[in-house]
Each structure stands twice: as C-alpha cells, then as structure tokens.
N, C-alpha and C positions, 0 to 999 in steps of 0.2 A: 713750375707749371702745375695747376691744380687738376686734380685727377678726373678723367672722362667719367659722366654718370653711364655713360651707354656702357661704356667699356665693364665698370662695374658690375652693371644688372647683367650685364650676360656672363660674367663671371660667377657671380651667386647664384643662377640658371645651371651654368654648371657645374658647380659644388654642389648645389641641392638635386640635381637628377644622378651624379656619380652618388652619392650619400645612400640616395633612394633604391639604386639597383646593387648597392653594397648591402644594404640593411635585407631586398628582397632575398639575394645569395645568402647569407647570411642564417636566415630565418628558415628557407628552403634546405640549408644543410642540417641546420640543428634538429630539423625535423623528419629526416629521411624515414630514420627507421619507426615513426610511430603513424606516418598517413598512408594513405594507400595511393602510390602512384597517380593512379589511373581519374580521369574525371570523369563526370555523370556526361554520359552520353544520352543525347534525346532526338527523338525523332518526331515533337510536340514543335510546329511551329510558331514565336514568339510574336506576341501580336503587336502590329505597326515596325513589323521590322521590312525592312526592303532591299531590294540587291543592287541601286542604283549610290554607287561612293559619291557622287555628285553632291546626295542630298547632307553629306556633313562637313560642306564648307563651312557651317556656322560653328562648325565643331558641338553638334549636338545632333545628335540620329541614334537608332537602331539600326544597324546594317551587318545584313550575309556579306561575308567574306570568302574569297579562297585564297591557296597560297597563292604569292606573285601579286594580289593586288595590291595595287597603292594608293591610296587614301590621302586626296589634295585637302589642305585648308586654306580659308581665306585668310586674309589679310590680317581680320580682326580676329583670328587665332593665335594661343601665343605656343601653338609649336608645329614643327615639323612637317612634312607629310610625312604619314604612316605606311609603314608597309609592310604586308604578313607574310614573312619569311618560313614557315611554318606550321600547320595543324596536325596535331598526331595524337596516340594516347597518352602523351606526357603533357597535354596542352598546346597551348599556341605560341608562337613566339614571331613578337610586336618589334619593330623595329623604328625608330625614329631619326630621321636623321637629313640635314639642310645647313647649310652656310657654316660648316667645319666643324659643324656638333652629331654627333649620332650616339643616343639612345638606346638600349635593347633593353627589352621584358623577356628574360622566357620563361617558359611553361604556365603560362597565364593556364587560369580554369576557371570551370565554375564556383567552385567549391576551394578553393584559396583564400577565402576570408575574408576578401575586400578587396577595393580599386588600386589601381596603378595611375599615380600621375606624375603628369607632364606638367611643368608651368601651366598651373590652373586649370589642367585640364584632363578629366578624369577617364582611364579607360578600364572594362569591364568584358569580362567573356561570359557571356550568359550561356552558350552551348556549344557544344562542338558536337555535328553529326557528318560522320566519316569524314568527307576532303571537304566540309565547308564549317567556320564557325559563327555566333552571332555574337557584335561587338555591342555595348553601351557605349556610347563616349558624350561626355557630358562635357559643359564650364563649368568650374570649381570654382567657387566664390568666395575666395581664403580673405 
C-alpha cells in the first residue's frame, strides 16, 4: 500500500512545530541568566491594530488580545485557531491547537528576537500593556 501524502504532510507539521517549540525551550533555558525576564511594556497604542479577532481569518491582522480569547482562522490558513492562555510579566503564552494537534508558545514578548511559526504562519507580540497584548500574525511565504 503506498503511503498517504495527507497523512505525511501532517506528520512533518508535526515534527517541525514539536522541533520548533524544542529549539524555542531550549534557547529560553540557555539564556535565563543573562536576559532580563521581564518585556517592554507600553502603553503607546500600535497603529492599525484592532480588537475585533474576526479580522484574522486571513491569518494576517494586528489585533489586541486578552486572556481567554480565541483567534478563528479560515480555511485558507494552515493552522489552528489560536488561543491566548496567558499575558503576564514573563510574556504571553500562545496556544494552538485543532484536530488532535496542539501547539504552545510561551512567554512570547516583544523583545525575544523574532517570530513564532506555525505552518507558514507567523506570529509576533509587539506589546503587552497589563491584561491585554498586541499580536502580529502574518503568512509566511517559506
């Protein structure tokens, strides 16, 4: 019997997101004792950002979060809906998870150095002010 392509691609979806939240553990330990916990907190609102999770069906918005909400994508997204399980002084923490796969980022910030991605599709803490943060999430055009 020749092997499922479907079955494959969500197989390497999942190697490559466990890899990636290995590599983010990973980098986050080696680094404890020389960053400063804590991210840039701002109270500077980002422009074109909005509080409506609707608008990143396309999986491409600026959007205020708080904890508990969950961030639908459409069809033509290749992950999950999102859901922010967390915003505190150590960051945010991103949660993905649908049809027997689930995902976590934690302590996403501003100032951690770069994107978090999903299957193509990138996500970003541009701010965190008190119980709310602002996400980038972009398509990744690998």
């Amino acid at each position: 019997m020749p092997p499922n392509p479907e079955r494959r691609r969500r197989l390497a979806c999942l190697v490559a997101a466990c890899l990636t939240l290995l590599m983010t553990t990973a980098c986050d330990a080696a680094n404890d004792d020389t960053q400063d916990p804590k991210p840039r907190w701002s109270s500077t609102p980002t422009s074109g950002t909005t509080k409506d999770l609707r608008t990143c069906e396309d999986g491409d918005c600026t959007v205020e979060v708080r904890e508990g909400d969950v961030i639908p994508f459409g069809e033509n997204v290749r992950a999950p809906d999102l859901t922010i399980d967390a915003i505190g002084p150590t960051g945010v923490d991103l949660r993905l998870s649908g049809e027997g796969t689930t995902s976590t980022f934690s302590g996403q910030s501003p100032d951690q150095g770069g994107v978090s991605t999903y299957n193509r599709t990138d996500f970003r803490v541009l701010e965190i002010r008190n119980d709310t943060a602002v996400l980038s999430i972009k398509p990744n055009g690998l």
